[in-house]
N, C-alpha and C positions, 0 to 999 in steps of 0.2 A: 407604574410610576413614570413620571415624564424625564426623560432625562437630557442635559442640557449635550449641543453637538460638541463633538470635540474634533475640532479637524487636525491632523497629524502629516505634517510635510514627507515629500519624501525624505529618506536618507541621502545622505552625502556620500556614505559607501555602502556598499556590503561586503558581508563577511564572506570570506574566501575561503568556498567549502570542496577539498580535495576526494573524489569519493569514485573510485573506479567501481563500475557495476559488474560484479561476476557471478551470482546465480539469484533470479527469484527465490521470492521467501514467501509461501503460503501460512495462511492458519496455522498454529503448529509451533513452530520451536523458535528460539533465539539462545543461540551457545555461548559460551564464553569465547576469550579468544579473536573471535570476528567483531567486526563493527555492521550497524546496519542503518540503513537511511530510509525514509518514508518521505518524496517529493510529490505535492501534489500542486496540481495548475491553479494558479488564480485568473487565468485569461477569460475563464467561463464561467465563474463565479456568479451565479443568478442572483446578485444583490441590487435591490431598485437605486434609482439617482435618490433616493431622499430618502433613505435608510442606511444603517449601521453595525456592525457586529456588538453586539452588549455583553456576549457570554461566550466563550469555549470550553471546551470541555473533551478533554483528550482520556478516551480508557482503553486499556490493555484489558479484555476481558476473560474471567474463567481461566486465573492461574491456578494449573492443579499444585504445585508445589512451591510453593512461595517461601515455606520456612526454612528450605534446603539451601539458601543463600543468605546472606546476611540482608537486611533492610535500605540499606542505601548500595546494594552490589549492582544492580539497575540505572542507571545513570541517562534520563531523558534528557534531549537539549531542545530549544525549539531555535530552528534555522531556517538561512535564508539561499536564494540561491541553489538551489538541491535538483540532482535530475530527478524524471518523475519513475513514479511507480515505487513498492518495497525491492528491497534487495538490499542481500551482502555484499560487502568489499571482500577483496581478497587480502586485505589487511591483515595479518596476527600482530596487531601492535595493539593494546589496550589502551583505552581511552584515546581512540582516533579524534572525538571533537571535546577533549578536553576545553582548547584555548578557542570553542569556537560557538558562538550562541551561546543563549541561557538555560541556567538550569534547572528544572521544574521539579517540585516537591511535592511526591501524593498522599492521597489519602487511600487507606484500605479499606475496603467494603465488603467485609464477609458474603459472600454467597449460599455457602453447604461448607460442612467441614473438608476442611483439605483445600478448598477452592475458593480464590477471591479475585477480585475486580481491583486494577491499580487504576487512579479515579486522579487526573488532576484537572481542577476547576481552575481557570484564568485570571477571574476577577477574584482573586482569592493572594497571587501572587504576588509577588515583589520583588523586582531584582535593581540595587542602586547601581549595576555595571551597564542596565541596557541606557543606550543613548537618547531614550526618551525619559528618563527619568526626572529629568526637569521641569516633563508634564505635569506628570502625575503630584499633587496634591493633598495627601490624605486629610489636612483639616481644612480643604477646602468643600463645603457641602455639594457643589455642585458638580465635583469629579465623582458623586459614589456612582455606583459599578464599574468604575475605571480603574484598574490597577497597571503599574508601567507595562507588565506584562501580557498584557490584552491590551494595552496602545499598543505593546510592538508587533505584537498578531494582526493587529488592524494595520498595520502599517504594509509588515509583510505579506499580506494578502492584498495589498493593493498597489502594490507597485513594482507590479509587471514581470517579477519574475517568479517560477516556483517556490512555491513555501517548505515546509514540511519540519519532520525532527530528525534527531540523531539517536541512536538506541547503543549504549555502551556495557554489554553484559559482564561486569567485572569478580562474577563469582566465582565457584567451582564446577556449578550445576547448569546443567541447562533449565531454560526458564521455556515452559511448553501452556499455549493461550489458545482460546476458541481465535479471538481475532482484535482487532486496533481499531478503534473508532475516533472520527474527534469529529463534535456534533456543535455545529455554529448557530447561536439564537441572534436575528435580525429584527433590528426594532424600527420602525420610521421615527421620524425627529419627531414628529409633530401628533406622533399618535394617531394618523389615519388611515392605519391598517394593524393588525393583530402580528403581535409579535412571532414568529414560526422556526420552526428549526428547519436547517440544511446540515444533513447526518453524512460524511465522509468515511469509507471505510477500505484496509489494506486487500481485503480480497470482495473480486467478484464473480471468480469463476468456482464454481463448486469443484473441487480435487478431481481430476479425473483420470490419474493412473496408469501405467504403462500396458500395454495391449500383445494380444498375441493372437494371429491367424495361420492358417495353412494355405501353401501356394493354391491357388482357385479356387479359394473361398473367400467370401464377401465378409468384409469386418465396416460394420456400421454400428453409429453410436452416436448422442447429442454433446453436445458441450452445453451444460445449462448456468447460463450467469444472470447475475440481476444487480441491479443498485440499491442503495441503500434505501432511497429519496422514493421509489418506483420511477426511477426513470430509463426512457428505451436504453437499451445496447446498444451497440455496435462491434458484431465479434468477426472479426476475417484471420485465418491459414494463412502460417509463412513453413517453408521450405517441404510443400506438399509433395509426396513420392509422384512418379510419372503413374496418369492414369488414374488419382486420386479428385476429391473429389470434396468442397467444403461448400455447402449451400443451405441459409438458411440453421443455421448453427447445429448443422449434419453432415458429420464427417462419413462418407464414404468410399471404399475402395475394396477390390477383387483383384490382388496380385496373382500375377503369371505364374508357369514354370521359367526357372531362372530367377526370380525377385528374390530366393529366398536372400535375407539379411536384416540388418538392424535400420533404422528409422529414426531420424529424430525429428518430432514436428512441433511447433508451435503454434497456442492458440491464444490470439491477444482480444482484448475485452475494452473498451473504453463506454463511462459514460456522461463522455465530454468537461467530466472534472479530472478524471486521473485513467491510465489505464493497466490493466493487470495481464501477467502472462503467465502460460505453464509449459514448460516444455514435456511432453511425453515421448518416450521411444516405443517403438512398433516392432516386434519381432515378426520375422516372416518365418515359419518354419519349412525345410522345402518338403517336397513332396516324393517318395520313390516311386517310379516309375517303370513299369513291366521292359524289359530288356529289350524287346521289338518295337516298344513304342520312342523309347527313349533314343533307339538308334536312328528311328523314322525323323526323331524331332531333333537330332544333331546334322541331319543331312539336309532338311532345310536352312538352318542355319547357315552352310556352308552356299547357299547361294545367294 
C-alpha cells in the first residue's frame, strides 16, 4: 500500500531523562523496585534518504510468569535522550519515568502455557500528550499507518540523539524474559524498493559466567555475540588482568604464582546500533607449593 510521506520536524525540546547507569541487565529478569532504561543510537540507523519507518514493534519476549503481577504492574515508556545500552538505575523510587515520555499499551500473545510475549505495535497507538499529536489525523485517509506515536518514534529516531524506553516494574514479582526486541519496518516513499525489517535487540553477548582457574594454568574461552540483523560485531576487553589476553573474541590467560585473587573483566559488543556489556569475575585460585620451592621463589623475589 502506498503511503503518503509524512515529514516531522524536529522537536523544540526534549525531555529531560535523569537515569544513572549502575549495573547491566542481560536476558533474564527485571525487579521491582529498580527502574531500567533500554538507549539505543540512531546515528547509524541504516535507513536510505527516500525511505521511512511505517511500523514498530517493541516485544518483551517469553515471560514465564506474567500472572504473578497484576496487568498493568509493567509500565513501558517510549523516550528520548537516554544513554545507550540496558541497564538498571540505582533508583528504589517507583515509577522513576512516570512524568516522562509516553506510555505504550500491549497486547498479550500466548506462547505455551505459563509463557507469553508482551507485544506493542506502534501504529496501533495513540497518545493526545505527545507533541505531535497535532499530526496525527485519524479521519484523515492519508495518515493511515501513522499513529502520533509512531510520529514520535520517527521523530526520536531521527534527531540525533539516543532513543529508547523506560521499563517500570511496579509489581511484587519479578518479571523474568528470554529478551527485548523492537523490530523497525522501512518502506520507500515511492515504493521502489521492498519494504524490510531492521530487528533491534537488548542482548548480544551470549551469558557467559564467572570463571575459575588455578595459578599456571591456562583459562581460555570465546565470548560468542551476534546481531539481530547478521550484522558484524565488534567485541574488545576492558580492565584485562596483566598478562591476559583478548583476540579475536578469545579471551586468554595463564596466571602466575602470586595472582591468586578475584578479577573483574568486561566484555563490550557493539553492532554499530547499540552496544551490550557483561562484566564477569575470574577467580584465581592459588596454588601450594612444596616448601623448598616456595622458599627458592620468595628469594628471588627479594632481588
Amino acid at each position: 500500500m502506498k503511503r503518503q510521506t509524512v515529514f516531522v520536524s524536529a522537536l523544540l525540546f526534549l525531555f529531560a531523562v535523569t537515569f544513572c547507569i549502575c549495573e547491566p541487565v542481560f536476558g533474564g529478569q527485571i525487579s521491582p523496585g529498580r527502574s531500567y532504561a533500554w538507549g539505543i543510537s540512531n546515528s547509524n540507523l541504516d535507513i536510505p534518504v527516500d525511505s521511512i519507518i511505517t511500523e514498530a514493534v517493541l516485544t518483551i519476549h517469553g515471560i514465564g510468569n506474567i500472572d504473578e503481577n497484576d496487568s498493568d504492574a509493567l509500565q513501558v515508556r517510549l523516550l528520548d535522550n537516554l544513554p545507550l545500552g540496558f541497564a538498571a538505575s540505582d533508583s528504589t523510587e517507583y515509577n522513576t519515568f512516570e512524568n516522562q515520555g509516553l506510555l505504550l499499551t500491549p497486547v498479550y500473545h500466548d506462547l505455551a502455557p505459563g509463557y507469553e510475549d508482551l507485544v506493542y505495535t506502534f501504529s496501533d497507538l495513540n497518545d493526545e500528550s505527545s507533541v505531535l499529536w497535532n499530526i496525527f489525523n485519524p479521519d484523515d485517509p492519508s495518515m493511515t499507518g501513522y499513529s502520533s506515536l509512531l510520529l514520535q518514534l520517527i521523530d526520536y529516531a531521527g534527531n540525533g540523539t539516543p532513543f529508547g524506553f523506560g521499563f517500570d516494574p511496579n509489581g511484587t514479582w519479578d518479571y523474568y524474559f528470554e529478551k527485548i526486541s523492537l523490530e523497525l519496518t522501512i518502506e520507500s516513499f515511492n515504493n521502489q524498493s521492498a519494504p524490510y525489517a531492521l530487528t533491534l535487540a537488548t542482548s548480544l553477548i551470549e551469558p557467559i559466567g564467572d570463571k575459575t582457574v588455578d595459578e599456571k594454568k591456562t583459562l581460555a574461552f570465546e565470548v560468542i555475540a551476534a546481531g539481530p540483523n547478521g550484522d558484524s560485531i565488534t567485541c574488545w576487553a576492558e580492565n584485562l588482568p596483566d598478562g591476559a589476553t583478548f583476540d579475536g573474541k578469545i579471551f586468554t590467560w595463564r596466571p602466575w604464582y602470586g595472582d591468586a585473587g578475584s578479577y573483574d573483566v568486561t566484555f563490550v559488543a557493539s553492532d554499530g546500533f547499540q552496544e551490550d556489556f557483561q562484566t564477569i569475575t575470574i577467580t584465581v585460585n592459588p596454588v601450594k607449593l612444596a616448601s623448598w620451592y616456595e622458599r627458592w621463589f620468595k628469594h628471588l623475589d627479594s632481588f
